[in-house]
C-alpha positions as CSV (number, residue, x, y, z in Angstrom):
1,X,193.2,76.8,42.7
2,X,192.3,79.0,46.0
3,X,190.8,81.6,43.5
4,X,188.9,78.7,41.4
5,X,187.2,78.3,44.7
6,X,186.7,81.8,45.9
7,X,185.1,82.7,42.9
8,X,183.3,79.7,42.5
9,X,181.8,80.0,46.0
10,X,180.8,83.4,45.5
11,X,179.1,83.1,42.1
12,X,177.3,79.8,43.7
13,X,175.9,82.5,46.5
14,X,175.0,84.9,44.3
15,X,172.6,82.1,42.4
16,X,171.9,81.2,46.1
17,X,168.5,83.9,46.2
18,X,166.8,82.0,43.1
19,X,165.8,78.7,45.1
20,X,163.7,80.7,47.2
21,X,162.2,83.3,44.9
22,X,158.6,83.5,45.8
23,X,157.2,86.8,44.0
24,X,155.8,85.4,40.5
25,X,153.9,86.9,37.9
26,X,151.7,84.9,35.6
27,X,151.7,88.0,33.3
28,X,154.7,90.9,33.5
29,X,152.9,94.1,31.8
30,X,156.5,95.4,31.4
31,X,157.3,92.4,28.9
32,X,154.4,91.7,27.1
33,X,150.2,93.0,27.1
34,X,148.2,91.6,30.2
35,X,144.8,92.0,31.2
36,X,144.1,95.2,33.6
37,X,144.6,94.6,36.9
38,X,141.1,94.1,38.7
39,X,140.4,96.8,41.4
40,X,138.1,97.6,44.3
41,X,135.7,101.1,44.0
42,X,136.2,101.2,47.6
43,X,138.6,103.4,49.3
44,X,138.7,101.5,52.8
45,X,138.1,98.0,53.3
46,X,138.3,95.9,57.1
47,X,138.8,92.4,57.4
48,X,137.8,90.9,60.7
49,X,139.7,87.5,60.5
50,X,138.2,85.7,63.2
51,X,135.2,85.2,61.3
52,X,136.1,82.7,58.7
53,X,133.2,84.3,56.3
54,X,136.2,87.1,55.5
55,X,139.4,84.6,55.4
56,X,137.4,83.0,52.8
57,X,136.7,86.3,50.7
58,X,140.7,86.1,49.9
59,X,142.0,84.0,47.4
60,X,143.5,81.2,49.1
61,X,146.6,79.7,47.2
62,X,148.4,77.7,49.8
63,X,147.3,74.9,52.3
64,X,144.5,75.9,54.6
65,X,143.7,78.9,56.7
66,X,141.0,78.3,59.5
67,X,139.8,80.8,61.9
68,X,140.1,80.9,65.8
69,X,139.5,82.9,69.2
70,X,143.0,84.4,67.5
71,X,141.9,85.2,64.5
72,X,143.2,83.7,60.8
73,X,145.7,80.7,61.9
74,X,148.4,80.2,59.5
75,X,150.3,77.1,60.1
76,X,153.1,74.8,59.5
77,X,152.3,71.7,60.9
78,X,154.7,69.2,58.5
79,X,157.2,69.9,55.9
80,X,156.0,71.5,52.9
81,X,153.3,73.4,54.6
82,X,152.6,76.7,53.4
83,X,149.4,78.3,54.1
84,X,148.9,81.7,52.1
85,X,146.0,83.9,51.1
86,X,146.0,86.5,48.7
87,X,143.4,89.7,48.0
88,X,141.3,89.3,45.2
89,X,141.6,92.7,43.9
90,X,144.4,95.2,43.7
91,X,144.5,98.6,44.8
92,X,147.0,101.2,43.8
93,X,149.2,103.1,46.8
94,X,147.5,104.0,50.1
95,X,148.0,102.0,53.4
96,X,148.2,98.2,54.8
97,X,147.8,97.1,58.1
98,X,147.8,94.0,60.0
99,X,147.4,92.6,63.2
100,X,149.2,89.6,64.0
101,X,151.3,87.5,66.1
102,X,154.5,86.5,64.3
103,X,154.7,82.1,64.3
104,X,158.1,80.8,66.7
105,X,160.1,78.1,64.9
106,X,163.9,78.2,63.9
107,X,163.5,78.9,59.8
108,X,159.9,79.7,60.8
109,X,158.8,82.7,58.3
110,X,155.8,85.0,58.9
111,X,155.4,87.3,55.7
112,X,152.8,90.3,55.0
113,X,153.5,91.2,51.5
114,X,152.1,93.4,48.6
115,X,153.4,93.0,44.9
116,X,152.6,93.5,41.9
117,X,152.7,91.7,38.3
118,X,155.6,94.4,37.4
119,X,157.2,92.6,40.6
120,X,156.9,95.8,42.7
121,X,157.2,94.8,45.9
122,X,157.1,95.9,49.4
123,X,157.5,93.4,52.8
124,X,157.4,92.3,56.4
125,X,158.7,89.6,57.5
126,X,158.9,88.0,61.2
127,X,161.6,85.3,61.7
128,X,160.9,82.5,64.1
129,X,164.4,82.7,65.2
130,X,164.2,86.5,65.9
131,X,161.7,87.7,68.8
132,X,163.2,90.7,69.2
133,X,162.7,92.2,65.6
134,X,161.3,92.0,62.2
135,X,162.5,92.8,58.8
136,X,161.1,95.4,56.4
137,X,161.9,94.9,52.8
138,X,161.2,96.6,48.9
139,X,161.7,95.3,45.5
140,X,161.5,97.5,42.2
141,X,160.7,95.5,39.0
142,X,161.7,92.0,40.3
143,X,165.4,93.3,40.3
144,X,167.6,91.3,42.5
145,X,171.3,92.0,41.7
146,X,171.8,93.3,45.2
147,X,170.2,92.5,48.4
148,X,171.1,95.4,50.8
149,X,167.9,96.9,51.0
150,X,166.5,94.8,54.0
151,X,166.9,96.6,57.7
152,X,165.7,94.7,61.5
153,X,163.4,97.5,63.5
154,X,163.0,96.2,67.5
155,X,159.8,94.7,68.6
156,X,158.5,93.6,72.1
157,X,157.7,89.9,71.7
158,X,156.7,89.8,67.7
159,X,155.2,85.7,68.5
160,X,153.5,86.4,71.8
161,X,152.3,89.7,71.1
162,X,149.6,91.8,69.4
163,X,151.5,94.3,67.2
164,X,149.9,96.6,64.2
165,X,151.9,96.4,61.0
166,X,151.8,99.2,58.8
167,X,152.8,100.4,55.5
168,X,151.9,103.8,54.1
169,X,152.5,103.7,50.2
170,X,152.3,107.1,49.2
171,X,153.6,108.1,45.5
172,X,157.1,109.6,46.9
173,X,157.8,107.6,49.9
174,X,157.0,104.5,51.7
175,X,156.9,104.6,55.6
176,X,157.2,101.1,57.9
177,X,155.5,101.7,61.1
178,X,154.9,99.0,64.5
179,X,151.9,100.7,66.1
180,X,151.4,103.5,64.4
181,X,155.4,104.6,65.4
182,X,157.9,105.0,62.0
183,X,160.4,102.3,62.1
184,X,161.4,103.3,58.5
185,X,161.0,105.3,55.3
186,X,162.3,105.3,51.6
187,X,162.1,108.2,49.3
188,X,161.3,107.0,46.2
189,X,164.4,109.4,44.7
190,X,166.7,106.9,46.9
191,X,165.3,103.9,44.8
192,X,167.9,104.4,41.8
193,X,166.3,107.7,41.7
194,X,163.3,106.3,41.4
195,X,163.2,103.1,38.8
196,X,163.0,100.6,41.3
197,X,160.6,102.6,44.0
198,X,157.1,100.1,43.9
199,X,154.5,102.2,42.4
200,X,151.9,99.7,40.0
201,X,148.7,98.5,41.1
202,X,149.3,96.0,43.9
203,X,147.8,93.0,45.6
204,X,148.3,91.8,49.2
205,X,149.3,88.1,50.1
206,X,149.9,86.8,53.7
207,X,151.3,83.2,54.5
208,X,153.7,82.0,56.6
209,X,156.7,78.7,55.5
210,X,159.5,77.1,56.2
211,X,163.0,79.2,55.1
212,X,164.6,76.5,57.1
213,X,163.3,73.6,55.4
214,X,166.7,71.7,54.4
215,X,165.4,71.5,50.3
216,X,165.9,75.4,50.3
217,X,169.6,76.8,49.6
218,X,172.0,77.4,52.3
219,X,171.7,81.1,52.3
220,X,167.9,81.1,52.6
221,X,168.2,79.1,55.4
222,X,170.7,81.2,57.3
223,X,168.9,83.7,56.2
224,X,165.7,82.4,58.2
225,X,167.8,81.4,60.9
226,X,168.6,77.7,60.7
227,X,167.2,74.8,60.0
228,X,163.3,73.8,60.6
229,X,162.9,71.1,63.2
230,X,159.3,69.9,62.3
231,X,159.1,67.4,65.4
232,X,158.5,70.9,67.1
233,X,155.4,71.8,65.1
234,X,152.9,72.7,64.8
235,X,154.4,77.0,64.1
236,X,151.5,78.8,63.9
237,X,151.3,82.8,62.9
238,X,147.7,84.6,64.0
239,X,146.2,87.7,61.6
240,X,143.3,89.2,63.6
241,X,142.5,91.7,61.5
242,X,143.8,93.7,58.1
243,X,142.8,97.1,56.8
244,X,143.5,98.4,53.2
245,X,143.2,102.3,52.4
246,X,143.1,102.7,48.4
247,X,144.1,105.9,47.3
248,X,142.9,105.4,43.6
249,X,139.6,103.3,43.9
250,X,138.4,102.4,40.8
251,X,137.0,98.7,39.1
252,X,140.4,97.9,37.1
253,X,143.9,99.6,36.3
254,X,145.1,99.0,32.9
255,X,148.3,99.1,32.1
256,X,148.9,101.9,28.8
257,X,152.2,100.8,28.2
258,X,155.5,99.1,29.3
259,X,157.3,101.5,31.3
260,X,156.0,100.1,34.8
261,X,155.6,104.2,35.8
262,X,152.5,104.9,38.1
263,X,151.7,107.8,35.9
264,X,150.8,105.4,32.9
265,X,148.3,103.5,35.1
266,X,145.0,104.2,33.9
267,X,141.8,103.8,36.3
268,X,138.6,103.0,34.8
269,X,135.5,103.2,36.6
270,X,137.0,105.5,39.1
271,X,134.9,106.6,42.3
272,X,135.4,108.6,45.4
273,X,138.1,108.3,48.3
274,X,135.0,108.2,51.1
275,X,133.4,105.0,50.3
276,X,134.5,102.2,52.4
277,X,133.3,99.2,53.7
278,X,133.9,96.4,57.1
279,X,133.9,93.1,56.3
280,X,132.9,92.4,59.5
281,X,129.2,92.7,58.0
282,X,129.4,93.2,54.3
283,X,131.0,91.2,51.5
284,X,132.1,94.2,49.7
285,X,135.5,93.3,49.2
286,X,136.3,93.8,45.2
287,X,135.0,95.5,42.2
288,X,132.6,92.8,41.2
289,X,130.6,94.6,44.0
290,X,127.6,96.8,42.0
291,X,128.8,100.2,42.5
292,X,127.6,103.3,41.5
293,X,130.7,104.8,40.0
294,X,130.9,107.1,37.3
295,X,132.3,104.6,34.0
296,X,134.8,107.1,33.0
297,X,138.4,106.6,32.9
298,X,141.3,108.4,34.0
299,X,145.4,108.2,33.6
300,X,147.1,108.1,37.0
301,X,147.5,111.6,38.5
302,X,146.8,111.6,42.0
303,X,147.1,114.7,44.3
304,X,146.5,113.1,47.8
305,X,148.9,111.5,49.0
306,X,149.1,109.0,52.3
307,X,150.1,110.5,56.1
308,X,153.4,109.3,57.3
309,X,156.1,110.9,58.6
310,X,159.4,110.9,56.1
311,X,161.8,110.2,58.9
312,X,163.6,107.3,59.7
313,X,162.4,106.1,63.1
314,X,164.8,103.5,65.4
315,X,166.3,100.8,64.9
316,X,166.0,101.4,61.1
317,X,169.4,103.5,60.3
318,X,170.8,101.7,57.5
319,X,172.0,102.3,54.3
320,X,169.2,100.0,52.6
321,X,167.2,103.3,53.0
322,X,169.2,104.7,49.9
323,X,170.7,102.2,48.0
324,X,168.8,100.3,45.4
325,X,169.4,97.3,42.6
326,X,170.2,98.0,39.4
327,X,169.4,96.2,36.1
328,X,165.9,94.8,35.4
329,X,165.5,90.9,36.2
330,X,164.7,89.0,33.1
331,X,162.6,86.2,34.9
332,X,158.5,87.0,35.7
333,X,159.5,85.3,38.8
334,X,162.9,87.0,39.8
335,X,162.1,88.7,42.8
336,X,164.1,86.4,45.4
337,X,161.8,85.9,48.8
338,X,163.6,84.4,51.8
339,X,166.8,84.6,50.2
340,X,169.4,85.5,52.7
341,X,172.2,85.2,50.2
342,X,175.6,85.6,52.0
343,X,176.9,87.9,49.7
344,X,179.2,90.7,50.6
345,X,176.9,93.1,51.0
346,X,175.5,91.5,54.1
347,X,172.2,92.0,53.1
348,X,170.7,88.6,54.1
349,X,167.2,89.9,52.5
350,X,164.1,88.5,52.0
351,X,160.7,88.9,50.6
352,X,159.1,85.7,50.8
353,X,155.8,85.4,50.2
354,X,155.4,81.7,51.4
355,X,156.7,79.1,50.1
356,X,153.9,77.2,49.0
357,X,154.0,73.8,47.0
358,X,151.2,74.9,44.6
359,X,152.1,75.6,41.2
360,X,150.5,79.6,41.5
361,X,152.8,79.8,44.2
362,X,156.0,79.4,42.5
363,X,157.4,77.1,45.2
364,X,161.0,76.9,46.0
365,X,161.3,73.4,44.7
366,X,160.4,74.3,41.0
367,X,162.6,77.7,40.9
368,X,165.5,75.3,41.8
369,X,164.8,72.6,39.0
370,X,164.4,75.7,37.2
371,X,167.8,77.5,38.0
372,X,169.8,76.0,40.1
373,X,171.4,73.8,38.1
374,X,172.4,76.0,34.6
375,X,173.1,78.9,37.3
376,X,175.7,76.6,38.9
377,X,177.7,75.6,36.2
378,X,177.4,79.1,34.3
379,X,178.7,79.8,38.1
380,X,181.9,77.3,37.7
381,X,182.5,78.3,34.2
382,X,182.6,82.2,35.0
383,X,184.9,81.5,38.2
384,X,187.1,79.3,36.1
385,X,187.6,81.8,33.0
386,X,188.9,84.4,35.7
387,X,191.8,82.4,36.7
């Protein structure tokens, strides 16, 4: 019986990551044909968030998101809270950066996150428990069968102060960096030699939620730190300003097939790197803007690729640099956010993008009415048949 239960126990904790997956894709291009991903012509876009004019150019889809002295406040104020916006266009590799303050709170996430309807991903997270750090995180292709690609780069006071959050997305590497320093960088040959390195048209979502909230599976919330104590609330993270560098303008990116490879991306309506744009004064935030672009199209081939250094700054030396998952999820919604699964890896990763109760969200509650159960018993039955 002691092996029922050790192999039970580990096959539950494995299934432990899909209560909290958060990335979800209404339509996987890799599975079936979706529509092409709607762009921005512009090459550099500025967000000022403490005008509420700009918060409200996102897409907001999660709670509320009101502006302050601070900026964009994103808070948990009561359980199920889950405030998140989302871009309204996609652009395809260059640079994100955000200012923010990180929200306190035991099981209090913070998450700046860009993904992609291939479930691409790449991360920051800020734990409430953890004012000394933040995580840094990358999916390929919604593949979750290991979770050992997270690592925990120092920070001076993440929740109190003002800290620049950067992520260079170039074709052949991605680079973390905390005020313009590198904290960490992946070669795409060290993503499974490059089948799970992010590189599809992404957006950009921000939000902040409860990994501690006692609903979410035991591993998310060790993962976030412990459980949420909501008489302490109101947790709330500040986003003064974001800046997005698109190093393939264009109006849309059609997928021309179902390989999820940059290099069958096709850009139509394509324009020049220089154009850019503040939204401090201008509303020019997506391709609906009228442009004058030139109408041709173009397969993915770019030659200019994004500054940042390729070596792996402090407090980032891990092996997550050069491991990656292998085998593709079968789930739209398989890349697990938040998950913290105590496997034996010791990853404890997460890419949660905010685990908001709307139903374009893909909250934790519904991926656990959806999983949880069947997972649990095909758990039991595989543990028993290996006595």
């Amino acid at each position: 019986m002691p092996s029922f239960f050790k192999y039970a126990t580990a096959a539950l904790a494995a299934a432990a990551p899909f209560v909290s997956a958060q990335t979800h894709s209404d339509c996987n291009p890799m599975k079936k044909s979706c529509p092409p991903n709607k762009g921005t012509t512009e090459s550099h876009i500025t967000y000022d968030f403490t005008k509420q004019e700009n918060v409200d150019k996102w897409k907001t889809t999660g709670g509320k998101v009101k502006t302050g002295d601070q900026g964009a406040e994103f808070t948990v104020g009561k359980k199920g809270d889950a405030p998140t916006i989302d871009t309204p266009f996609y652009f395809f590799f260059g640079e994100l950066t955000v200012k923010m303050k990180a929200a306190p709170g035991t099981g209090i996430v913070s998450s700046i996150v860009m993904e992609s309807d291939d479930l691409d991903e790449i991360d920051w997270e800020g734990l409430g428990s953890k004012n000394d750090k933040i995580e840094t995180n990358y999916f390929g292709k919604g593949d979750t069968t290991t979770y050992d690609r997270e690592t925990y780069p120092p920070v001076s006071d993440p929740q109190g102060t003002w800290h620049e959050y950067k992520i260079v997305w170039a074709e052949d590497h991605i680079t973390w960096k905390i005020d313009d320093k590198d904290v960490r960088t992946v070669k795409k040959a060290d993503a499974k030699g490059g089948s799970r390195f992010p590189q599809t048209p992404m957006r950009v979502r921000i939000g902040v939620w409860a990994g501690g909230d006692p609903s979410n599976g035991q591993g998310t919330i060790e993962w976030a730190g412990g459980s949420t104590d909501y008489s302490k609330a109101p947790f709330t993270m500040y986003v003064k300003e974001v800046q997005i560098k698109n190093d393939n303008p264009a109006k849309s990116y059609e997928w021309t097939d179902k390989s999820g490879d940059a290099k069958s991306i096709k850009k139509s309506g394509a324009t020049s790197r220089d154009e850019s744009s503040s939204s401090s004064s201008s509303s020019s935030d997506s391709s609906s803007s009228t442009d004058s672009s030139s109408s041709a199209s173009s397969t993915m081939a770019t030659t200019t690729k994004s500054s940042g250094s390729k070596s792996t700054g402090s407090g980032s030396s891990s092996a997550a640099d050069s491991s990656s998952s292998g085998g593709s999820s079968s789930s739209d919604s398989a890349s697990a956010s938040g998950s913290g699964s105590p496997s034996s890896s010791g990853s404890g990763s997460s890419t949660s993008s905010s685990a908001s109760p709307s139903s374009s969200y893909n909250a934790a509650a519904n991926m656990a009415a959806t999983y949880v159960a069947p997972l649990s018993l095909l758990a039991i039955l595989t543990a028993f048949f290996q006595l």
